[in-house]
N, CA, C and O atoms as a Maestro MAE file, in Angstrom:
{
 s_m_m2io_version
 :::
 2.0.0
}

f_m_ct {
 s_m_title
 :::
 protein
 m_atom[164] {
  # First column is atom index #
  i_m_mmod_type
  r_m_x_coord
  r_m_y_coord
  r_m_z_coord
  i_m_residue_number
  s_m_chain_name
  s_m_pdb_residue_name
  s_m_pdb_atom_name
  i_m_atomic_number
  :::
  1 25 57.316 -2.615 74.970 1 A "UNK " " N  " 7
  2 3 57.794 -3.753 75.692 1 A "UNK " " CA " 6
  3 2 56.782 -4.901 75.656 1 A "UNK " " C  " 6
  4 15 57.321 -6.005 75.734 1 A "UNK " " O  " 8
  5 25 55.658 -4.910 75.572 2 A "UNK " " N  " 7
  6 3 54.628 -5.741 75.733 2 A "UNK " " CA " 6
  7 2 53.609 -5.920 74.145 2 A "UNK " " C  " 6
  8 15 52.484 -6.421 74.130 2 A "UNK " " O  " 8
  9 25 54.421 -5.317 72.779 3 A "UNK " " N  " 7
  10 3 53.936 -5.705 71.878 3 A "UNK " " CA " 6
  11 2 53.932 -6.999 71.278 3 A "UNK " " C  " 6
  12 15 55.016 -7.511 70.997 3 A "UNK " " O  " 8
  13 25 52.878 -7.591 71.045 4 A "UNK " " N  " 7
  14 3 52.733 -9.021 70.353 4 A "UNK " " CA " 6
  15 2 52.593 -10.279 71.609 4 A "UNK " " C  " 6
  16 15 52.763 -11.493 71.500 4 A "UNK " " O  " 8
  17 25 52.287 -9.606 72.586 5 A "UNK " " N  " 7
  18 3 51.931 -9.988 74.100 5 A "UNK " " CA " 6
  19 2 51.243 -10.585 74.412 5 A "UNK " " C  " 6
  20 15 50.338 -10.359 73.608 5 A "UNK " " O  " 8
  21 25 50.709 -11.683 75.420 6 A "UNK " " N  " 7
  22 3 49.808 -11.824 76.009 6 A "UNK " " CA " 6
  23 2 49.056 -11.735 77.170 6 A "UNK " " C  " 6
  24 15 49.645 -12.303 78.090 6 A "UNK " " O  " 8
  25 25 48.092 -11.298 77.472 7 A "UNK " " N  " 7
  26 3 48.156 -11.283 78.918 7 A "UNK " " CA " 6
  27 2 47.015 -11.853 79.396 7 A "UNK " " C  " 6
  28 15 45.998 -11.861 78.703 7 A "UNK " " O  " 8
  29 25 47.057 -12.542 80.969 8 A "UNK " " N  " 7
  30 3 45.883 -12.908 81.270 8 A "UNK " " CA " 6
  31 2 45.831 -12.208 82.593 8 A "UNK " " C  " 6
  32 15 46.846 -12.071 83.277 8 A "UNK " " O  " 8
  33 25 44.411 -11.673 83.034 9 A "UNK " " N  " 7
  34 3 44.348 -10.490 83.714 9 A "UNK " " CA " 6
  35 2 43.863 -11.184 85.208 9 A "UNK " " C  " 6
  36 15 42.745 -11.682 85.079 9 A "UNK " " O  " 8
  37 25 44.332 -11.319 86.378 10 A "UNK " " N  " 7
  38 3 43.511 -11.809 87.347 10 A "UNK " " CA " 6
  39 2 43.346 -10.563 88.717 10 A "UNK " " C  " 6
  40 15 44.138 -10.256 89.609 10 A "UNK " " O  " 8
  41 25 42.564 -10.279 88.531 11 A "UNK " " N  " 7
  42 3 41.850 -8.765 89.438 11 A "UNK " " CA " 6
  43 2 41.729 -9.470 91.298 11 A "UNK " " C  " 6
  44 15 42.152 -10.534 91.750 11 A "UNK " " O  " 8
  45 25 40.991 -8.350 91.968 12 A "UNK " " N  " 7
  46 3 40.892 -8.772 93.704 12 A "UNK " " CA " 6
  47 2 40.000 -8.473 93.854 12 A "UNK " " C  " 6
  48 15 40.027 -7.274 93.579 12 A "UNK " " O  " 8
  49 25 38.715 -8.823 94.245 13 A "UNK " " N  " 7
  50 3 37.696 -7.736 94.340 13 A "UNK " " CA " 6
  51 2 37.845 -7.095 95.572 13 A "UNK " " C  " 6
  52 15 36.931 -6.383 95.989 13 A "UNK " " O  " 8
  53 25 39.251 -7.308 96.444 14 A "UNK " " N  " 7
  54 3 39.145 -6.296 97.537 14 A "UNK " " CA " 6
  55 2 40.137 -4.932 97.033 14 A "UNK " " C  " 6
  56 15 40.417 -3.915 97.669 14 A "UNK " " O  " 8
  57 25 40.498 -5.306 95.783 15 A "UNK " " N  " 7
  58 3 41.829 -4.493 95.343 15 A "UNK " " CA " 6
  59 2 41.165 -4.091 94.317 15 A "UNK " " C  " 6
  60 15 39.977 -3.770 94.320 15 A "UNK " " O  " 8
  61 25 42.177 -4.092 93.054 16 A "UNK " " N  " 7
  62 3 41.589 -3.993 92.040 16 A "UNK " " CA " 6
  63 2 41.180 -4.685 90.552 16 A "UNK " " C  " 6
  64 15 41.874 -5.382 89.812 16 A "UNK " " O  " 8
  65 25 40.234 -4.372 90.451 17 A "UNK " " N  " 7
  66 3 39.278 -4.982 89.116 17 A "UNK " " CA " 6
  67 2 39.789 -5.549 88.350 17 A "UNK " " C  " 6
  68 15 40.381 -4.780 87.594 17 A "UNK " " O  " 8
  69 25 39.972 -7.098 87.951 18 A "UNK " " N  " 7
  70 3 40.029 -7.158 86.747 18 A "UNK " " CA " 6
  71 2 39.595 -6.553 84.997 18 A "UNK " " C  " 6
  72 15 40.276 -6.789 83.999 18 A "UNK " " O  " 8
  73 25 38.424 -5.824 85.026 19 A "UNK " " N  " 7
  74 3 38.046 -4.688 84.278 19 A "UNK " " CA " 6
  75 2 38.659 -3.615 83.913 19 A "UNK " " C  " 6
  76 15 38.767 -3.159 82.775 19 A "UNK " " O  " 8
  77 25 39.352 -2.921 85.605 20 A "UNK " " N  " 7
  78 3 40.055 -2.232 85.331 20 A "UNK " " CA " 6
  79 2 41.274 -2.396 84.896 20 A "UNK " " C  " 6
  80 15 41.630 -1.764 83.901 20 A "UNK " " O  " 8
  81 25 41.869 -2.987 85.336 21 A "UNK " " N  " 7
  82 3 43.266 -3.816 84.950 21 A "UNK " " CA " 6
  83 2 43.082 -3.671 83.223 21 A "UNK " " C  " 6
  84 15 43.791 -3.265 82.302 21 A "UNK " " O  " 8
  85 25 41.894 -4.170 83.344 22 A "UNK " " N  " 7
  86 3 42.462 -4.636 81.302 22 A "UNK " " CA " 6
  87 2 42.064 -2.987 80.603 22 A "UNK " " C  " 6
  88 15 42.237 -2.822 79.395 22 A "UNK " " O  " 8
  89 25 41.562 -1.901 81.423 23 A "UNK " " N  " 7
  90 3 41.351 -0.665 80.857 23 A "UNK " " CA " 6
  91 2 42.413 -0.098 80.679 23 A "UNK " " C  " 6
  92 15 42.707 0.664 79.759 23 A "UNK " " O  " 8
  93 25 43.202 -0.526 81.767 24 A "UNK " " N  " 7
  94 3 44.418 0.343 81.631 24 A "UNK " " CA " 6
  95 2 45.559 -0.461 80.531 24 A "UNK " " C  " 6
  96 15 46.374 0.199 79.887 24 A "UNK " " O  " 8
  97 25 45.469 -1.971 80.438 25 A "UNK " " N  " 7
  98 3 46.234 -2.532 79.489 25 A "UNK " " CA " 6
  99 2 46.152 -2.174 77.909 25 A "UNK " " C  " 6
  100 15 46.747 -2.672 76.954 25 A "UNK " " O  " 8
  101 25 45.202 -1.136 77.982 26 A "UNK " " N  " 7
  102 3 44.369 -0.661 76.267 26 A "UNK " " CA " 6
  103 2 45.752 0.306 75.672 26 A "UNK " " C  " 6
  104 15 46.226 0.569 74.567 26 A "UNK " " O  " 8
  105 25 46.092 0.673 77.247 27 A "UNK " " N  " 7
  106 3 47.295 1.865 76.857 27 A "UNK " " CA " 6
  107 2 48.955 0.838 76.162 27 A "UNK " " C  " 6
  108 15 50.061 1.325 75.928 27 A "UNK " " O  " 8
  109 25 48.678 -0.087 76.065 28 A "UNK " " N  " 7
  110 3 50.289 -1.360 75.680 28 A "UNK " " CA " 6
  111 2 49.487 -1.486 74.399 28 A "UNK " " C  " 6
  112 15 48.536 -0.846 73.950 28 A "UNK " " O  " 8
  113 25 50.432 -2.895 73.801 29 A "UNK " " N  " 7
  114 3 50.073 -3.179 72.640 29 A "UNK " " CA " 6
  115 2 50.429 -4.281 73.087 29 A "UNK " " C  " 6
  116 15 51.298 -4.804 72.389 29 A "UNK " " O  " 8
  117 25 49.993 -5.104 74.333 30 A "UNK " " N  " 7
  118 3 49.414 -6.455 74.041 30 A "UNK " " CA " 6
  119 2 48.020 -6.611 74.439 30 A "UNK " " C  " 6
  120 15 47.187 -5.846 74.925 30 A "UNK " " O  " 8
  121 25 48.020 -8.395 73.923 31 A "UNK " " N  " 7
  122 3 46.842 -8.880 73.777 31 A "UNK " " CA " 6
  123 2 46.238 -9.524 75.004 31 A "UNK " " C  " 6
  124 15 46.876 -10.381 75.617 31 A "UNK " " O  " 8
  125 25 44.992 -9.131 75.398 32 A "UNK " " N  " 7
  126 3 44.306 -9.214 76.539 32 A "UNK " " CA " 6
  127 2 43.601 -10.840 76.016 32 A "UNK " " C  " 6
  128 15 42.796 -10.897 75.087 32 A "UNK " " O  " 8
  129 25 44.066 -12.081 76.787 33 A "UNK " " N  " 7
  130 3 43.123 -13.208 76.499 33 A "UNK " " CA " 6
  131 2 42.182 -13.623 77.404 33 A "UNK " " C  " 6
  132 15 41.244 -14.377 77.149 33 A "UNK " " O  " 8
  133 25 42.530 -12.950 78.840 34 A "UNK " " N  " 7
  134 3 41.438 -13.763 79.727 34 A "UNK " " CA " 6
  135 2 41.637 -12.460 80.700 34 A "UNK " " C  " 6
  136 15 42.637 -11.752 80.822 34 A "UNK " " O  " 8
  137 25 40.292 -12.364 81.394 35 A "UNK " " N  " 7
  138 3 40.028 -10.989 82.471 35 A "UNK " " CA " 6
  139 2 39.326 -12.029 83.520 35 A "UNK " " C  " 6
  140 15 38.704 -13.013 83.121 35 A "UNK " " O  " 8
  141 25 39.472 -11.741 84.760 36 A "UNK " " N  " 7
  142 3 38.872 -12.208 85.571 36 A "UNK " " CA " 6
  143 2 38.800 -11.488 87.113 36 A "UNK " " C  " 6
  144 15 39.807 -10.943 87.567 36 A "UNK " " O  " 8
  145 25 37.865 -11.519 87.675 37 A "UNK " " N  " 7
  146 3 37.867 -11.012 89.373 37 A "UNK " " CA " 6
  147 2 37.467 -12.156 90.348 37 A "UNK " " C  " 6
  148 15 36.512 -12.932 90.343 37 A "UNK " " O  " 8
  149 25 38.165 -12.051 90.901 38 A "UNK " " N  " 7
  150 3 38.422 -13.252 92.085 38 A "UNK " " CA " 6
  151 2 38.521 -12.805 93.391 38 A "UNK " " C  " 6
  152 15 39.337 -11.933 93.687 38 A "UNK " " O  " 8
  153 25 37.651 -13.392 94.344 39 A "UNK " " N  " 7
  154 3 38.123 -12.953 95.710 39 A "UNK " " CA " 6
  155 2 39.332 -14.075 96.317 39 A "UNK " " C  " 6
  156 15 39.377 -15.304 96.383 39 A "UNK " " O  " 8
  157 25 40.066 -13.203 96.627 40 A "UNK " " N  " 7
  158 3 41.599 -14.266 97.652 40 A "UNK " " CA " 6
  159 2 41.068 -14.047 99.225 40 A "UNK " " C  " 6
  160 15 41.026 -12.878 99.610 40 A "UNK " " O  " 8
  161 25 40.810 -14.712 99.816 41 A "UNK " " N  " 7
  162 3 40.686 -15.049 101.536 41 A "UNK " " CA " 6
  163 2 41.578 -16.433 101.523 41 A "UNK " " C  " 6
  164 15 41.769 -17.053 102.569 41 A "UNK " " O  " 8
  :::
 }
 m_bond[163] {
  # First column is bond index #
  i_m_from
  i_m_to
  i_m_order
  :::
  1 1 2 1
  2 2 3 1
  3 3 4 2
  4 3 5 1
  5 5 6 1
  6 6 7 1
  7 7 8 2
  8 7 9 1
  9 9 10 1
  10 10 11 1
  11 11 12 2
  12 11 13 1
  13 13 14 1
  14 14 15 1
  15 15 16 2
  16 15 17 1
  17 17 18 1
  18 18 19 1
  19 19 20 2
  20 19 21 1
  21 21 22 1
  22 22 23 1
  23 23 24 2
  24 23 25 1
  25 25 26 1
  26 26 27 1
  27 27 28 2
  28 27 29 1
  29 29 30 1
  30 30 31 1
  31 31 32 2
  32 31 33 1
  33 33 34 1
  34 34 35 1
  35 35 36 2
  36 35 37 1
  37 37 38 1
  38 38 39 1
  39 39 40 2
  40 39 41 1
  41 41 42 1
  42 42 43 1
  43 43 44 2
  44 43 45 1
  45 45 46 1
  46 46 47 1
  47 47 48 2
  48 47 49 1
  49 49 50 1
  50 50 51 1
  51 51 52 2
  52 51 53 1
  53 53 54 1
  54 54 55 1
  55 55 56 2
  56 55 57 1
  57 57 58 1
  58 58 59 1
  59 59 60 2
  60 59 61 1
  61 61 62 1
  62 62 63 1
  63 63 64 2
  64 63 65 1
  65 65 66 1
  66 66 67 1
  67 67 68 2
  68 67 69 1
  69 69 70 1
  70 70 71 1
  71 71 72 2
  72 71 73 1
  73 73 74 1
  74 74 75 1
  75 75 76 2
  76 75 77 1
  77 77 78 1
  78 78 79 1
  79 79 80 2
  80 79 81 1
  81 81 82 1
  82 82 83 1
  83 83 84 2
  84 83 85 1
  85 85 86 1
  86 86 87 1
  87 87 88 2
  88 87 89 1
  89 89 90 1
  90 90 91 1
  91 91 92 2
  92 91 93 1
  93 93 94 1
  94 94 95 1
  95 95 96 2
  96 95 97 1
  97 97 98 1
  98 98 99 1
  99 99 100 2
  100 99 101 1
  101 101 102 1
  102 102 103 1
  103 103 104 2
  104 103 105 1
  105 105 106 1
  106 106 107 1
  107 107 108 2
  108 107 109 1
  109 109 110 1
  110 110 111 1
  111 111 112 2
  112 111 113 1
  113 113 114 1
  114 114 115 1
  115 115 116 2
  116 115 117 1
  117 117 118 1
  118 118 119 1
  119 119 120 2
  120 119 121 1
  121 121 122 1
  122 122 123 1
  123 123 124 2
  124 123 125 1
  125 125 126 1
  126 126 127 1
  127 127 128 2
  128 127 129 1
  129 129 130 1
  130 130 131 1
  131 131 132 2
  132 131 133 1
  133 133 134 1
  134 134 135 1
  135 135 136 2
  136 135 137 1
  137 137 138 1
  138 138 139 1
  139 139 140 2
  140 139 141 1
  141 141 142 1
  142 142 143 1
  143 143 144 2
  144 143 145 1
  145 145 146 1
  146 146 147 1
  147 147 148 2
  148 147 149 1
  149 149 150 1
  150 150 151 1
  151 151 152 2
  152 151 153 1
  153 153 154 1
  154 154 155 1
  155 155 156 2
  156 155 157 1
  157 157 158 1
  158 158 159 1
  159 159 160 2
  160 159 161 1
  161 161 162 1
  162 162 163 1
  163 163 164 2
  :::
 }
}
């Protein structure tokens, strides 16, 4: 579903990781362009 994809990754640092997020995106076949962790308050 997500081959030839793009994705841009925005993480929580009260949730979860942008890091992780894109570890688990390794398992698709799209393309990871931007990772990031952000705090939301």
């Amino acid at each position: 579903m997500l081959k030839d994809k793009k994705a841009a990754i925005l993480g929580d640092r009260d949730g979860i990781p942008g890091p992780a997020i894109e570890q688990a995106m390794e398992t698709t076949e799209a393309e990871v362009v931007f990772t990031t962790t952000e705090c939301f308050v």
